[in-house]
PDB file of N, CA, C and O in Angstrom:
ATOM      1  N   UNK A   1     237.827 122.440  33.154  1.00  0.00           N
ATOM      2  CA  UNK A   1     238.763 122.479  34.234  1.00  0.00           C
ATOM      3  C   UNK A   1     239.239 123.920  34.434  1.00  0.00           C
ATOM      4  O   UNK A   1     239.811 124.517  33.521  1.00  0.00           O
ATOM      5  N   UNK A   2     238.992 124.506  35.679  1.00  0.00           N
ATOM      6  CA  UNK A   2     239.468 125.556  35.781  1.00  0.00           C
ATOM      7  C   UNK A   2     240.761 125.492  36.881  1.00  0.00           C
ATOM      8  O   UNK A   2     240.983 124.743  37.833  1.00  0.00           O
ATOM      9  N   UNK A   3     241.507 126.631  36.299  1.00  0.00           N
ATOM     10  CA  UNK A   3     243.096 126.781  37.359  1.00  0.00           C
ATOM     11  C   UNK A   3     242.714 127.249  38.517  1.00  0.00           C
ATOM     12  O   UNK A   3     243.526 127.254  39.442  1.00  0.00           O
ATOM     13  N   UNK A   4     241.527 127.691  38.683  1.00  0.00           N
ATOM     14  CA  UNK A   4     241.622 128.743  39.766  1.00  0.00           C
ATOM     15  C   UNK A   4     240.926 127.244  41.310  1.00  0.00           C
ATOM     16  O   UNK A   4     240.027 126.409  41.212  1.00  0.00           O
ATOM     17  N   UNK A   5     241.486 127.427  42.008  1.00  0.00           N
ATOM     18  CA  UNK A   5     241.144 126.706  43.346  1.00  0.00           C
ATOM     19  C   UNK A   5     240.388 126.935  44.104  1.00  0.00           C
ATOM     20  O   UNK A   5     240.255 128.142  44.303  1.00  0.00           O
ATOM     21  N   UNK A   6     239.339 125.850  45.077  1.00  0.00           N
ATOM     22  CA  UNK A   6     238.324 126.538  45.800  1.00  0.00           C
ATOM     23  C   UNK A   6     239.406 127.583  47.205  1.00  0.00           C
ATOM     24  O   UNK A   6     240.472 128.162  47.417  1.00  0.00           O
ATOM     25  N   UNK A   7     238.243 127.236  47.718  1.00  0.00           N
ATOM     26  CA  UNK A   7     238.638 127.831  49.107  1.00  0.00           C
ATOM     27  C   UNK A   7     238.850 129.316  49.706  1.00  0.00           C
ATOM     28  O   UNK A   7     238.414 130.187  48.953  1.00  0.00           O
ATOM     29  N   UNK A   8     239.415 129.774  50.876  1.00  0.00           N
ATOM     30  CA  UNK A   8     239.286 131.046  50.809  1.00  0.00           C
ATOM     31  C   UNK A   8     240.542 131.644  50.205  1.00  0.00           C
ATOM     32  O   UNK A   8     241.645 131.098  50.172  1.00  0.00           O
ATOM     33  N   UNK A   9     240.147 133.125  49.620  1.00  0.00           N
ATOM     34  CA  UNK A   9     241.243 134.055  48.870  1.00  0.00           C
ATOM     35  C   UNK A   9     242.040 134.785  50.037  1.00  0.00           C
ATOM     36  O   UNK A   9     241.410 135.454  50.857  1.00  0.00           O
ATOM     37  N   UNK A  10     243.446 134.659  50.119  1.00  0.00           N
ATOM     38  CA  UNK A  10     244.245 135.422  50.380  1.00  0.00           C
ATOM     39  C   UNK A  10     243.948 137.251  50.308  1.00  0.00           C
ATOM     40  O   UNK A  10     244.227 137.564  49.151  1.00  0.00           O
ATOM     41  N   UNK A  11     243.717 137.910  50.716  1.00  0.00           N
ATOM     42  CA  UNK A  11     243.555 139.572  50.215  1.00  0.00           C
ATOM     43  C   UNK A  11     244.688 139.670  49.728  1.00  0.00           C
ATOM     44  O   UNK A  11     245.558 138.816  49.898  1.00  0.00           O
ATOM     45  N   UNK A  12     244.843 140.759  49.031  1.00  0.00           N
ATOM     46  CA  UNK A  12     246.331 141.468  48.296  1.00  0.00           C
ATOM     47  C   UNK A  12     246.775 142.222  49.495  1.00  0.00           C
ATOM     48  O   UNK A  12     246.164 142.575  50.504  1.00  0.00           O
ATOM     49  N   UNK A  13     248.121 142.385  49.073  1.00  0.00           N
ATOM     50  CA  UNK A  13     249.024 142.814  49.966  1.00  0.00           C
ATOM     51  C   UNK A  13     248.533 144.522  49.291  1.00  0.00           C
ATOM     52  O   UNK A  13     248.165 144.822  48.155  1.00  0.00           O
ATOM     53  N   UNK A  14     248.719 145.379  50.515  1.00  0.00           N
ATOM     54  CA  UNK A  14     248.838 146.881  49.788  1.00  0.00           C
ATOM     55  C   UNK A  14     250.305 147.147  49.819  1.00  0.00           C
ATOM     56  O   UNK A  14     251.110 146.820  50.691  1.00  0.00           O
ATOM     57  N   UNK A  15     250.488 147.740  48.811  1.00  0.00           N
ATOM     58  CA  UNK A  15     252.041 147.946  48.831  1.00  0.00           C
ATOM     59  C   UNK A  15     252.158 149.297  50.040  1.00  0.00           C
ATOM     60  O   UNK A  15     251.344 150.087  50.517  1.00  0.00           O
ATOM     61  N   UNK A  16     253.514 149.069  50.193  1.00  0.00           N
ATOM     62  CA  UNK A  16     254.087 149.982  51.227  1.00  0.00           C
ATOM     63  C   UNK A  16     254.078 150.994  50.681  1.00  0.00           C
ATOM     64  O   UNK A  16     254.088 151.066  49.452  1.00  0.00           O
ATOM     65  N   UNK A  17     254.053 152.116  51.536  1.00  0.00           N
ATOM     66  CA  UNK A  17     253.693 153.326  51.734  1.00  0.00           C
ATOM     67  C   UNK A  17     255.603 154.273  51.871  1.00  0.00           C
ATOM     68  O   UNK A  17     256.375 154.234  52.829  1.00  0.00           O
ATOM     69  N   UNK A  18     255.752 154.879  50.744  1.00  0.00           N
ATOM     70  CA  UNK A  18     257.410 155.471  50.493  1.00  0.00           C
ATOM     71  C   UNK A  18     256.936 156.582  51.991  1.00  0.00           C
ATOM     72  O   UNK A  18     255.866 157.144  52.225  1.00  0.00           O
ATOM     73  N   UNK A  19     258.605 156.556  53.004  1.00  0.00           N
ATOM     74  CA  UNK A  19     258.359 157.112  54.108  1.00  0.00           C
ATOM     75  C   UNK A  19     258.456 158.689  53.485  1.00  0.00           C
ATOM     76  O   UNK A  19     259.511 158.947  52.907  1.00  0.00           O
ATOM     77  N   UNK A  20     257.347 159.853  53.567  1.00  0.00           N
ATOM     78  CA  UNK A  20     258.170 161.099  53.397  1.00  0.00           C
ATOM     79  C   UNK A  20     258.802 162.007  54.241  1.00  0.00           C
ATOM     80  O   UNK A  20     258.710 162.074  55.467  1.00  0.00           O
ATOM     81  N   UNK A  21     259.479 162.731  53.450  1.00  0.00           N
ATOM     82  CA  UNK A  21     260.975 162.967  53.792  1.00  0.00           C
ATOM     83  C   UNK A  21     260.096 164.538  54.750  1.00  0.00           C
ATOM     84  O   UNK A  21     259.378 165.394  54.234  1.00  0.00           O
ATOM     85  N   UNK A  22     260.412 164.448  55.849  1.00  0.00           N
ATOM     86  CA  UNK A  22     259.753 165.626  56.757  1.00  0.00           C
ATOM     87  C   UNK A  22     261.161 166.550  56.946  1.00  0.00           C
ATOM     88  O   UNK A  22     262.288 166.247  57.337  1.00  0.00           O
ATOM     89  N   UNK A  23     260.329 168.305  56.306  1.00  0.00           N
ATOM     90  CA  UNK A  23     261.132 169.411  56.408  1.00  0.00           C
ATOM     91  C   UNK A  23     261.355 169.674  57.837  1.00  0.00           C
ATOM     92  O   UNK A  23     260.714 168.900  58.549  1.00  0.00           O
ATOM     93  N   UNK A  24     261.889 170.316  58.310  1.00  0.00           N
ATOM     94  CA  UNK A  24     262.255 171.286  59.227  1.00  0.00           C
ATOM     95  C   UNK A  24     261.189 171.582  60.064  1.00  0.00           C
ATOM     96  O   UNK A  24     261.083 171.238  61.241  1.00  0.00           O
ATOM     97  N   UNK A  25     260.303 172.318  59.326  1.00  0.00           N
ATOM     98  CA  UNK A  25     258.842 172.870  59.832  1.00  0.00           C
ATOM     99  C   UNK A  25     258.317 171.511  60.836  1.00  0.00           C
ATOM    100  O   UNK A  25     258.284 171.516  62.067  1.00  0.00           O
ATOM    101  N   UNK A  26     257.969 170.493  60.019  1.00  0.00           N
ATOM    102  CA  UNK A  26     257.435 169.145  60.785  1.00  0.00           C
ATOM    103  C   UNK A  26     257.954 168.841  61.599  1.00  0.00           C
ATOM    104  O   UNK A  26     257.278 168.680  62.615  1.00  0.00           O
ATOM    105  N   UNK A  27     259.456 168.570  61.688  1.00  0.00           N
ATOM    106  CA  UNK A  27     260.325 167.926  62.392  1.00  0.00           C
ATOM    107  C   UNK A  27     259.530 168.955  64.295  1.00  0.00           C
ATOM    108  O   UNK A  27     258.829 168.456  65.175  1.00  0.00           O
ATOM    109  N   UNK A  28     260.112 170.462  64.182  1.00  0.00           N
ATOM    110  CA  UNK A  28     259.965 171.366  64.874  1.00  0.00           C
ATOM    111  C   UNK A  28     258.286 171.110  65.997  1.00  0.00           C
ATOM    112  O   UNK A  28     258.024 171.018  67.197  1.00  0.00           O
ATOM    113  N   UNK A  29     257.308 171.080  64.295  1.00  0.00           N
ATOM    114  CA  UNK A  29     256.097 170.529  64.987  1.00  0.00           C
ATOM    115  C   UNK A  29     255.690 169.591  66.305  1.00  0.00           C
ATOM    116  O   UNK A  29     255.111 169.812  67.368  1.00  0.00           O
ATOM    117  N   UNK A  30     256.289 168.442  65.681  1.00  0.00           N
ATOM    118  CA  UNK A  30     256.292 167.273  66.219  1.00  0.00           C
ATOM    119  C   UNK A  30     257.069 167.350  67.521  1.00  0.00           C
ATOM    120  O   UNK A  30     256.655 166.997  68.626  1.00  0.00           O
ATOM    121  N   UNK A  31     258.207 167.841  67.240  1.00  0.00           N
ATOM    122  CA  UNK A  31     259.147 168.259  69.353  1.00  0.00           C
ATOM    123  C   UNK A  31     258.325 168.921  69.651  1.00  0.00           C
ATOM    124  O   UNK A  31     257.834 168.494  70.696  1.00  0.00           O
ATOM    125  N   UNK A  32     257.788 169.906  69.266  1.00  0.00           N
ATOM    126  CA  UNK A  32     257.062 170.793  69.984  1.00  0.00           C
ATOM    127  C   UNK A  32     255.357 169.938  71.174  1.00  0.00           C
ATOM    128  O   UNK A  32     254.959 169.863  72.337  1.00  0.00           O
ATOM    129  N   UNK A  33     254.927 169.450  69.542  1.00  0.00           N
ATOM    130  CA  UNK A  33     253.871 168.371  70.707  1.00  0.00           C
ATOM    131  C   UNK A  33     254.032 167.198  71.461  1.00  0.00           C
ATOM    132  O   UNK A  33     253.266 166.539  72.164  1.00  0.00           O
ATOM    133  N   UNK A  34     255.670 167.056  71.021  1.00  0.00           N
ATOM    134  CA  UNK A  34     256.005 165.880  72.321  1.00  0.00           C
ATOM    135  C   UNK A  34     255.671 166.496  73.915  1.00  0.00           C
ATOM    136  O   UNK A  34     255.032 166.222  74.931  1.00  0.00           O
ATOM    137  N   UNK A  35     256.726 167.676  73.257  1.00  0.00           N
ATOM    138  CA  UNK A  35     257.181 168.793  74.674  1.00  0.00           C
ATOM    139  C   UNK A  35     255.980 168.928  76.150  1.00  0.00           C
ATOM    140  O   UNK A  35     256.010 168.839  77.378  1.00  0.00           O
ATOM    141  N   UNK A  36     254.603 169.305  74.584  1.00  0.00           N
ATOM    142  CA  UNK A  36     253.805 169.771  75.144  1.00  0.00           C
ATOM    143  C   UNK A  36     253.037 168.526  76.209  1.00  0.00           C
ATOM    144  O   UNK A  36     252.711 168.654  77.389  1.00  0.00           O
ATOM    145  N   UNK A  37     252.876 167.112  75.154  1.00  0.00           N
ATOM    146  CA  UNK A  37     252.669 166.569  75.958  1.00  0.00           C
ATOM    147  C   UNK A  37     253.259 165.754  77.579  1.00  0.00           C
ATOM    148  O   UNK A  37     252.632 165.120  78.428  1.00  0.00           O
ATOM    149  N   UNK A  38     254.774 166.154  77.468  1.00  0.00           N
ATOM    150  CA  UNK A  38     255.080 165.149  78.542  1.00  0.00           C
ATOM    151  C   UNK A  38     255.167 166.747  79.659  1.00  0.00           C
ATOM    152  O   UNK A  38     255.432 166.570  80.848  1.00  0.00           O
ATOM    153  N   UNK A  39     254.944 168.082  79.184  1.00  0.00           N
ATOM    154  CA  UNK A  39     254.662 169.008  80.665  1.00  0.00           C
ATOM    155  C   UNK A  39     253.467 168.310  80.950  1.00  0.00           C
ATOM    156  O   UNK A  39     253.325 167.823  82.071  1.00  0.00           O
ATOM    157  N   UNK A  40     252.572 168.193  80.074  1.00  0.00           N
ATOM    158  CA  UNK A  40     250.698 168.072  80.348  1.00  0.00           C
ATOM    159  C   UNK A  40     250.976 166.839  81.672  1.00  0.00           C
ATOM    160  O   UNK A  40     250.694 167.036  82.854  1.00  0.00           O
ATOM    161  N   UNK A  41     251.642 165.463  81.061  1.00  0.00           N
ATOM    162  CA  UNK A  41     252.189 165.044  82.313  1.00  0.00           C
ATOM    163  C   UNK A  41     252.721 164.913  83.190  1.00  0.00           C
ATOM    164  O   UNK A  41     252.325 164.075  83.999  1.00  0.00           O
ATOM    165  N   UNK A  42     253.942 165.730  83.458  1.00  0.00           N
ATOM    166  CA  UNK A  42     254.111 165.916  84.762  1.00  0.00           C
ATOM    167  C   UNK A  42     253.467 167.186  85.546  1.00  0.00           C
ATOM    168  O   UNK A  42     253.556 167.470  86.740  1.00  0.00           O
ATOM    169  N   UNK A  43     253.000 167.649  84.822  1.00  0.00           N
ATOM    170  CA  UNK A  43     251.415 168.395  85.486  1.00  0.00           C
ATOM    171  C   UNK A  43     250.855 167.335  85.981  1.00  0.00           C
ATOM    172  O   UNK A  43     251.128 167.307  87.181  1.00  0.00           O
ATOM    173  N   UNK A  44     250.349 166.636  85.746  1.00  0.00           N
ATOM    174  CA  UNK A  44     249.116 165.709  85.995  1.00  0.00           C
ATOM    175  C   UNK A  44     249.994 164.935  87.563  1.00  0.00           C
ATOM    176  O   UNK A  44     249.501 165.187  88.662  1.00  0.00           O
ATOM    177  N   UNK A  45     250.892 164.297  87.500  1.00  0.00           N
ATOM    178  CA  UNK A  45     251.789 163.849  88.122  1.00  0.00           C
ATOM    179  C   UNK A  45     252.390 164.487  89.327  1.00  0.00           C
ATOM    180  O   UNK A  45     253.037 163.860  90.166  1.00  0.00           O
ATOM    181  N   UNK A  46     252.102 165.986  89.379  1.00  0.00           N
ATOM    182  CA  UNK A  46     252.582 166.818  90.488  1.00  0.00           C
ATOM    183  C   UNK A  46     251.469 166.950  90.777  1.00  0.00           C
ATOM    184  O   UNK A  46     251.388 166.953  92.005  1.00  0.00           O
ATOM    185  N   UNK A  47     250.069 167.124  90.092  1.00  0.00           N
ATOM    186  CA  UNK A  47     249.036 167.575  91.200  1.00  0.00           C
ATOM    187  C   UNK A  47     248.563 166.177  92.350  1.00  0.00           C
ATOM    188  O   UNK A  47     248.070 166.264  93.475  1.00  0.00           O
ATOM    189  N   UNK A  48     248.936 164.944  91.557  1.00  0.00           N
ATOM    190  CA  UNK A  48     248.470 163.845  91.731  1.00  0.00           C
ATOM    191  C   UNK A  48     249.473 163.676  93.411  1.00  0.00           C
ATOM    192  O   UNK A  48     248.884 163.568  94.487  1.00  0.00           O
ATOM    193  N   UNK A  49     250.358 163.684  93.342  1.00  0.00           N
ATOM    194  CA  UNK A  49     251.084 164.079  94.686  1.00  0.00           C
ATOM    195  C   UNK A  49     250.833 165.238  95.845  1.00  0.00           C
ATOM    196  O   UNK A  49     251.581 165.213  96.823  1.00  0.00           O
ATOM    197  N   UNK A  50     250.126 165.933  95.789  1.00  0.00           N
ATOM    198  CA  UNK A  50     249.669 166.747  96.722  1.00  0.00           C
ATOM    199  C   UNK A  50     249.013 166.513  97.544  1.00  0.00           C
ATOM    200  O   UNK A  50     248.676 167.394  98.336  1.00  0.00           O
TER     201      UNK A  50
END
């Protein structure tokens, strides 16, 4: 007699991922390529109106 049961296996959970803690530098990064992207769109958005 075995404990173990047919059927299909559940996968394992991966454990969560600890959030890291972003310096200054990153923070800066990241506005910066927001920035960049929402000119890229209203570029796109003003030519699209002409």
């Amino acid at each position: 007699m075995s404990s173990r049961q047919g059927g299909k296996q559940k996968p394992l959970k991966a454990p969560k991922k600890d959030r890291q803690d972003m310096d200054e530098d990153d923070v800066a990064l990241k506005q910066k390529l927001r920035d960049q992207q929402k000119a890229e769109k209203d570029a796109i958005a003003k030519m699209k109106k002409k």
